[in-house]
C-alpha positions as CSV (number, residue, x, y, z in Angstrom):
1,X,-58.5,-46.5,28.6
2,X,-57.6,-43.1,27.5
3,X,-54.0,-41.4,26.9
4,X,-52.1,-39.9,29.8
5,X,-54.3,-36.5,30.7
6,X,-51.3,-35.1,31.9
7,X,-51.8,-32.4,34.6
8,X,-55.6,-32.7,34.6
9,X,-56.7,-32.2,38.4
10,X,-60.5,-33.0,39.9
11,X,-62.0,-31.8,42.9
12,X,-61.6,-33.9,46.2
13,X,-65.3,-35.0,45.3
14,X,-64.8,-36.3,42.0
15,X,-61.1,-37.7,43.0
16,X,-63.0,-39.5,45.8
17,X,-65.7,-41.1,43.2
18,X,-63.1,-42.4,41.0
19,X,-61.1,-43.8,43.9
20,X,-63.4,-45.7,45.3
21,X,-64.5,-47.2,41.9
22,X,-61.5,-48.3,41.0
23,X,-61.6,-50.5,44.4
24,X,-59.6,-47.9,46.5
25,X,-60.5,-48.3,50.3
26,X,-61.3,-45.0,50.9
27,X,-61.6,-41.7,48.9
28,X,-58.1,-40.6,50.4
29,X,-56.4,-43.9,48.9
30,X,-53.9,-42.8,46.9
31,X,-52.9,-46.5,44.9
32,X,-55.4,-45.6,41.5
33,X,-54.0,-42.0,41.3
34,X,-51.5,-42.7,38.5
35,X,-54.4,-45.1,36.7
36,X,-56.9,-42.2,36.6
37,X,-54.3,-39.9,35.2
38,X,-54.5,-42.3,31.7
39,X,-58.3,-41.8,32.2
40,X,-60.5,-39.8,29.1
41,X,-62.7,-37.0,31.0
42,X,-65.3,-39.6,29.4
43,X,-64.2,-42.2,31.4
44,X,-63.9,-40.0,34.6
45,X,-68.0,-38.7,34.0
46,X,-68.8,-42.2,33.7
47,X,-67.2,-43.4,37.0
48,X,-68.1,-40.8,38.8
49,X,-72.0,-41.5,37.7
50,X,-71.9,-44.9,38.3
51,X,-70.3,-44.1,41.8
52,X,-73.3,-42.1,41.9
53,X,-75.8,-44.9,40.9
54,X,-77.0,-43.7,37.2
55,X,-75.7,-46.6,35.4
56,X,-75.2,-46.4,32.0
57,X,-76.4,-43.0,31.9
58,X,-73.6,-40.9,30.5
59,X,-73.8,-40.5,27.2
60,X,-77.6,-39.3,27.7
61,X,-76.9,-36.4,30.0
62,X,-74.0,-35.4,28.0
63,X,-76.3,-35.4,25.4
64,X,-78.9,-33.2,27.5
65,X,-75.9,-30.5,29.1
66,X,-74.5,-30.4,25.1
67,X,-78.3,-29.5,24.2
68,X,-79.2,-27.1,27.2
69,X,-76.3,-25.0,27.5
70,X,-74.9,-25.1,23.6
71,X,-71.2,-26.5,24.4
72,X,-70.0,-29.4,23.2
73,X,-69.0,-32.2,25.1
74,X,-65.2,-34.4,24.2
């Protein structure tokens, strides 16, 4: 797990993802919310693609959005 991300915030969406991942009952369950604030953005992208159903799939389209739009990813 990552440091503390401090006041990092995600969009109802993504907060929902992560949620439920983490084995919240709902996307408005609350419990995980101090666990996801230790979470890397990494991490976060991951969970959120998983939630999604592209497993194991994060480093590749990081790779692809890093190579398409000339940013780099942390």
């Amino acid at each position: 797990m990552g440091k503390n991300q401090g006041d990092i915030t995600y969009s109802p969406s993504i907060m929902g993802a992560v949620r439920q991942m983490l084995g919240a009952e709902d996307e408005d369950d609350t419990k995980y919310d101090d666990k996801i604030k230790t979470l890397s953005k990494s991490e976060i992208f991951d969970l959120v693609l998983r939630w999604e159903g592209y497993i194991n799939c994060d480093y590749e389209i990081k790779k692809w959005v890093e190579e398409i739009w000339k940013v780099e990813l942390k």
